[in-house]
C-alpha positions as CSV (number, residue, x, y, z in Angstrom):
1,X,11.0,-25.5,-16.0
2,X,8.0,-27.5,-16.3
3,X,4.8,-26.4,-15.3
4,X,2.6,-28.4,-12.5
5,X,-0.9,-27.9,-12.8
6,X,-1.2,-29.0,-9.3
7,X,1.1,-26.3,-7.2
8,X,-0.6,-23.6,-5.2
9,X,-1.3,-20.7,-7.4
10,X,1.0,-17.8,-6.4
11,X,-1.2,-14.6,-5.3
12,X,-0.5,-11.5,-6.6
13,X,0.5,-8.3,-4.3
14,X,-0.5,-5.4,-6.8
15,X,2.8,-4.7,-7.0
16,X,3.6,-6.2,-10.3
17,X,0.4,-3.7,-11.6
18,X,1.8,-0.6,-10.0
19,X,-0.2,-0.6,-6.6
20,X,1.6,0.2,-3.3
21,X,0.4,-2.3,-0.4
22,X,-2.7,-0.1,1.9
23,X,-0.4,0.1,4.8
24,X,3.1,0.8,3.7
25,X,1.0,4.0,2.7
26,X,-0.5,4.3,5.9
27,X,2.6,3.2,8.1
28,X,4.8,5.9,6.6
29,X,2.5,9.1,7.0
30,X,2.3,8.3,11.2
31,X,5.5,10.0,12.9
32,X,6.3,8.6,16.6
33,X,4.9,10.9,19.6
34,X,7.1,11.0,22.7
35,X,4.4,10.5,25.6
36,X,4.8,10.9,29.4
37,X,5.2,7.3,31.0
38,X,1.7,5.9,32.0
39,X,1.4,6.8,36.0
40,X,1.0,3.2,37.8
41,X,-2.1,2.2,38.7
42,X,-3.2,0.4,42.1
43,X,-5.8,-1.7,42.3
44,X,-5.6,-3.0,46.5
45,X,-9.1,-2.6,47.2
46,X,-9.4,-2.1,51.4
47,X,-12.9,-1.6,52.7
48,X,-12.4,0.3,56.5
49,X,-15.4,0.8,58.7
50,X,-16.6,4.7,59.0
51,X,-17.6,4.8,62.4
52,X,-17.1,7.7,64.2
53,X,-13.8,7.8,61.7
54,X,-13.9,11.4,59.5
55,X,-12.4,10.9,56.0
56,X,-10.0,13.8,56.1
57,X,-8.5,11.6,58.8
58,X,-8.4,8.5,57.3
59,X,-7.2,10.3,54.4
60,X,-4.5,12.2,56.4
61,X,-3.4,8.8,57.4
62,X,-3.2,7.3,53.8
63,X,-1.3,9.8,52.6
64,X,1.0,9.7,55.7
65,X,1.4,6.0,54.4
66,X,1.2,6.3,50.8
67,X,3.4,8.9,50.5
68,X,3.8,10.0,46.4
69,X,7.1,9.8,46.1
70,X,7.6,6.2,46.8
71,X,4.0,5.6,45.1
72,X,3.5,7.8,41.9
73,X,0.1,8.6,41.1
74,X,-1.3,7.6,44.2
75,X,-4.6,9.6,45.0
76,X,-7.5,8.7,47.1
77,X,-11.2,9.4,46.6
78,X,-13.7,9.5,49.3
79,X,-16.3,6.0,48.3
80,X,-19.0,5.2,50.8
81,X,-21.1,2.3,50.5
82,X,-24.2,2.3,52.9
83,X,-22.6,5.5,54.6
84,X,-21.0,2.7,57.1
85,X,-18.0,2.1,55.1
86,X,-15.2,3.4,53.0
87,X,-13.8,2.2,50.0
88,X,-10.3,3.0,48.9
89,X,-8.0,1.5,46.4
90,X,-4.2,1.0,48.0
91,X,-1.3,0.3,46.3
92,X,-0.5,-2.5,48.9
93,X,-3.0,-3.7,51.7
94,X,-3.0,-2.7,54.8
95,X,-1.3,-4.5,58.0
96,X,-2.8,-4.9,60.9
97,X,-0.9,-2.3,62.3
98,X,-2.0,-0.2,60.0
99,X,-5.7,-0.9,60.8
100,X,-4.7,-0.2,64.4
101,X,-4.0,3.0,63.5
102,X,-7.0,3.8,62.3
103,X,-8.6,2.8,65.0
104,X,-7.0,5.2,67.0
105,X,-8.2,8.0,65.1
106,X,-11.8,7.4,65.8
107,X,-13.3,10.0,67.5
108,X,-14.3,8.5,70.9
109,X,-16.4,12.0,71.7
110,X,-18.6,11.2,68.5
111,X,-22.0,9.9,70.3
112,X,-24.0,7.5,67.9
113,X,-27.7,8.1,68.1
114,X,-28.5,5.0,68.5
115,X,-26.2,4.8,71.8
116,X,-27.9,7.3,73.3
117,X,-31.3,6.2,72.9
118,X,-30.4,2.3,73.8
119,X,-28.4,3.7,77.3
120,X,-30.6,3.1,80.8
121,X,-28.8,6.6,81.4
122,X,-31.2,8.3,78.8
């Protein structure tokens, strides 16, 4: 076999000098660890105005529609920006059936202060 000066060099592995390759070492020494399947995340998120609407009822309604058997993981946080409106992340967004619904939970007794000092009543 003749030799050509000109092939690409073979490189060695350590092998041939008694070395084991770094991560056959490492690679052997990790055992497998069964883990619980990753809950599903959701990421819809619905902003829904907060007037005169209490979050345990617009939470009472979320999980009425979210229920966590048919959404795993599911959970919802009370977020208020600008204490006007709430922030929730869905799994899916909301119809407008859904938003009707809400509606109807406001509390129509629940007098806003500035109502009652813009009424020609007061």
């Amino acid at each position: 076999m003749s030799s050509n000066p000109q092939a690409p060099q073979r490189r060695h592995t350590g092998r041939a000098h008694g070395l084991v390759p770094l991560a056959k070492t490492v690679t052997s020494n990790v055992k497998r660890v069964m883990t619980a399947p990753a809950e599903p995340t959701y990421g819809h998120k619905q902003v829904i105005s907060a007037y005169r609407l209490k979050w345990t009822d617009l939470e009472g309604f979320l999980k009425q529609r979210f229920p966590v058997d048919k959404y795993p993981g599911v959970k919802f946080e009370e977020k208020k920006i600008i204490e006007d409106r709430y922030i929730v992340v869905l799994p899916e967004a909301l119809s407008p059936d859904d938003m009707q619904a809400i509606d109807e939970k406001r509390d129509p007794g629940q007098n806003n202060q500035l109502e009652r000092e813009q009424s020609p009543e007061a």
